[in-house]
C-alpha positions in Angstrom: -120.4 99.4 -194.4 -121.4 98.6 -190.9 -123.4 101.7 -191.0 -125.2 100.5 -193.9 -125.8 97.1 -192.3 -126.6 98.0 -188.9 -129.0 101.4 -189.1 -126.8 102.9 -185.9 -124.2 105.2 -186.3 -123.2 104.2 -182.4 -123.8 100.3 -183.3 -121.6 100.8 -186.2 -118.6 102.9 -183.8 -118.4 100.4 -181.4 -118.4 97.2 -183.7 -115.3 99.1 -185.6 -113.9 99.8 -182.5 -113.2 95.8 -181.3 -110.6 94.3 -183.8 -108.5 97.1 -183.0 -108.5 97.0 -179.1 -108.4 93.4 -179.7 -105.0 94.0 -181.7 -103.6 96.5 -179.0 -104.3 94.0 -176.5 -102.8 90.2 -178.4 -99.9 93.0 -179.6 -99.3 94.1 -175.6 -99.7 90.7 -174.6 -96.8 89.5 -176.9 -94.6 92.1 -176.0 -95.2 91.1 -172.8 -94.6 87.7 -172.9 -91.8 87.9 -176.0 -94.1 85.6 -178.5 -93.0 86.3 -182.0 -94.8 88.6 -184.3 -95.4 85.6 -186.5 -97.8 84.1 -184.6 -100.4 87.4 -185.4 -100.7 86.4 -188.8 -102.2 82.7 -186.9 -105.0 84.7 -185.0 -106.0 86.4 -188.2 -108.9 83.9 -188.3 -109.5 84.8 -185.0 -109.7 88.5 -185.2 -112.4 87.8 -188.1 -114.4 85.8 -185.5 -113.8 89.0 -182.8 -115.5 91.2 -185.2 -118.4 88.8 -186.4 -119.2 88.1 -182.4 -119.2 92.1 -182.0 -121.4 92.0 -185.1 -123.7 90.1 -183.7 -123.7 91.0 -179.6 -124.4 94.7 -180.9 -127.4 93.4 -182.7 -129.1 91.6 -179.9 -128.4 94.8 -177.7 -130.4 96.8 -180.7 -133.3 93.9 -180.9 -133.9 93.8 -176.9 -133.4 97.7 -177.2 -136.2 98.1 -179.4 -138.3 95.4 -177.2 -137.9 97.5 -173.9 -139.2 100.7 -176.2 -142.2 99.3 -177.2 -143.3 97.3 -173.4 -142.7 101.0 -171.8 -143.9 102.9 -174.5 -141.2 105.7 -175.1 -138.4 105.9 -177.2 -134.6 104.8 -175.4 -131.9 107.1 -176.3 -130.2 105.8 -179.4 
C-alpha cells in the first residue's frame, strides 16, 4: 500500500520500517524502566501518529529530491 501511494520502493521500506523500531525502542524502554505492558495499548494512538509523520517527512525528502534534479539537471539516485 505504501508502495502504491508513494511511487518508491525505498520511500515505501523505510516508512514500513518506523513503527517497528519505534516498538523495539518504547518495548526496551519499558523493560528498562519496569512500566507495565498495559500502557502500550495507550501509545497505540501514538504509533499511528509515528507512522503518519514518517509518511509525510519521506515525502518532503521525495518533493525537494525531485527539485535538486531538475535545478542541476541530472537524475539523483533513487
Amino acid at each position: 500500500v505504501l508502495f502504491v501511494f508513494l511511487g518508491n520502493v525505498r520511500a515505501a521500506l523505510i516508512t514500513a520500517d518506523v513503527i517497528p523500531l519505534a516498538m523495539i525502542g518504547s518495548i526496551s524502554c519499558m523493560v528498562k524502566t519496569f512500566v507495565s505492558a498495559i500502557f502500550l495499548s495507550l501509545g497505540a494512538l501514538d504509533f499511528g501518529l509515528i507512522g503518519e509523520g514518517a509518511v509525510i517527512i519521506v515525502v518532503n525528502c521525495i518533493r525537494l529530491l525531485s527539485v535538486s534534479q531538475k535545478e542541476i539537471g541530472a537524475t539523483l539516485p533513487l
